[in-house]
N, C-alpha and C positions, 0 to 999 in steps of 0.2 A: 210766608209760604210754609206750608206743616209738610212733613214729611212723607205722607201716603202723597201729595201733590210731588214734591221733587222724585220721587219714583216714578210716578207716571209718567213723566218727561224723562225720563231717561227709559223706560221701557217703550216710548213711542217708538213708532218707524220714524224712519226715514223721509220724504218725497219720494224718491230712490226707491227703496224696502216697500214702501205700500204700494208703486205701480207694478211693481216685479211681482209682489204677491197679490194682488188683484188679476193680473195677466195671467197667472199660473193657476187661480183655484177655482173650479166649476161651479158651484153649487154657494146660491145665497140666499139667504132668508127674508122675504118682504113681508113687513108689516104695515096694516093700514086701517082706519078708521069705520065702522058704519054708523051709521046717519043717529043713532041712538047711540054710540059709543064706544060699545065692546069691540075691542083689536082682534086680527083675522093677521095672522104669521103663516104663511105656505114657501115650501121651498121653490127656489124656480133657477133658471139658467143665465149668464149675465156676460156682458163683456165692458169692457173699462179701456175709454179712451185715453187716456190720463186727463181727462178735466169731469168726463161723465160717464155715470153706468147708465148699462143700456139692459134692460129687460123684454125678453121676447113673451109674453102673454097671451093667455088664452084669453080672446074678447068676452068670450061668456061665462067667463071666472068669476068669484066672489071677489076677488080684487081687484078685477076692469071697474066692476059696478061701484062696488067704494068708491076707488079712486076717482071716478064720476063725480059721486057726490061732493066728496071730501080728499081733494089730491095731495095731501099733508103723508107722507109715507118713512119708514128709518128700515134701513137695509142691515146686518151684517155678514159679513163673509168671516169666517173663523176654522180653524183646524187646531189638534194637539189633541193627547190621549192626557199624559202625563202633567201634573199642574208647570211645572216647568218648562212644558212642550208648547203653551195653550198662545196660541197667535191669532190677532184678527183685526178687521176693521168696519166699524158704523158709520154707516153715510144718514143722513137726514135733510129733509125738505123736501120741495114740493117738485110729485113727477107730473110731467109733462108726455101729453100724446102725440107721436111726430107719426105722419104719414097714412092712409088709407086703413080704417079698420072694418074687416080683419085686412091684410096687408096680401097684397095681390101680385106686388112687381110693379105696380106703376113709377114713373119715375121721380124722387124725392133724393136732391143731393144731399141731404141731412143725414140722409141713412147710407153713404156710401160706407163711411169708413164702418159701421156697425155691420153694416152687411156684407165686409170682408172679413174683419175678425172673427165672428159667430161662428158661418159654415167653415172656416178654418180650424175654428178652436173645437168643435163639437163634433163635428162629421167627416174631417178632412178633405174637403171639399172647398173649391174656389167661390163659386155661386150662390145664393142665398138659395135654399129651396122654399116655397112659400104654399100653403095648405090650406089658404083661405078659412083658418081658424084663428091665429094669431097677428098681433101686430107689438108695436113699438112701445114701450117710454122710455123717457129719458128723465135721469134723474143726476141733476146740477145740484150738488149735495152744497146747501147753507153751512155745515158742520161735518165735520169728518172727526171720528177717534179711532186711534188706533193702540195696537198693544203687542209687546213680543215678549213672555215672558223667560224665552230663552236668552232674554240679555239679563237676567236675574243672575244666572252664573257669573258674570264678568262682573257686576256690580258686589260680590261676594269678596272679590279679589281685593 
C-alpha cells in the first residue's frame, strides 16, 4: 500500500461523518453522460437517507433526458475554502426513476421518507409541495468516496 493510499484512509469519514454531513449540506453536483459522450455537471438539491440520495429534478432538464438515455451518474457534495478545510463525498452508479414524472402527489411509499426530509430541510415545511415540473431519482451509489482534509491536522501530531 503506498502512502498517498494509507492517507486517504485515514482522511475518509466515517459511516457516522458521511451521514452527518450529507444531512447537513444542500447543494450537489450531478454528473451524467449524453448519448455521444460529453458530461453535463449542474448543481441541484439532495437529501440522503442513509443508504440513498435523493434528487428532486426538473423533468425537462438536460439531465432528466441523459439520464434517459444513459442512467450511469457520480454526485459530489463538498465544502472548504482553505486546503485544510476541503471536505466531501462522491457517490456513483446508476440513478433510478421512482414515482410519477413530473411528480404530482400521487401516492408512492418509496418517496415517503424523501418527501419528508426535502420540504424539512429546504422550506421548513412538513409536506412536500409539488409543481408538476419536477420528480424523483434515486441513487443507490455502487461506490462512495469520501475525504476530510481537516483530519490532516491530527495526522500532523
Amino acid at each position: 500500500m503506498t502512502d498517498t493510499q494509507r492517507r486517504g484512509r485515514r482522511i475518509m469519514m466515517t459511516p457516522e461523518e458521511r451521514d452527518a454531513y450529507l444531512g447537513e449540506q444542500r447543494t450537489c453536483r450531478v454528473a451524467t453522460l449524453a448519448a455521444d459522450g460529453p458530461p453535463h455537471v449542474g448543481a441541484l438539491w439532495f437529501v440522503w437517507d442513509g443508504t440513498s440520495l435523493w434528487l428532486y429534478s426538473i423533468t425537462r432538464s438536460l439531465r432528466w433526458s441523459q439520464l434517459r438515455e444513459d442512467p450511469r451518474i457520480a454526485v459530489v457534495v463538498d465544502d472548504g475554502v482553505e486546503y485544510d478545510e476541503l471536505r466531501g463525498v462522491e457517490l456513483s452508479g446508476t440513478a433510478e426513476f421512482v414515482g410519477e414524472a413530473p411528480r404530482t402527489g400521487e401516492p408512492c411509499p418509496e418517496l415517503d421518507v424523501p418527501e419528508r426530509l426535502f420540504p424539512a430541510k429546504y422550506f421548513g415545511m412538513e409536506e412536500m409541495p409539488h409543481d408538476g415540473r419536477h420528480a424523483w431519482l434515486r441513487l443507490t451509489p455502487d461506490a462512495i468516496t469520501s475525504w476530510d482534509f481537516r483530519k490532516l491536522a491530527d495526522l500532523a501530531r
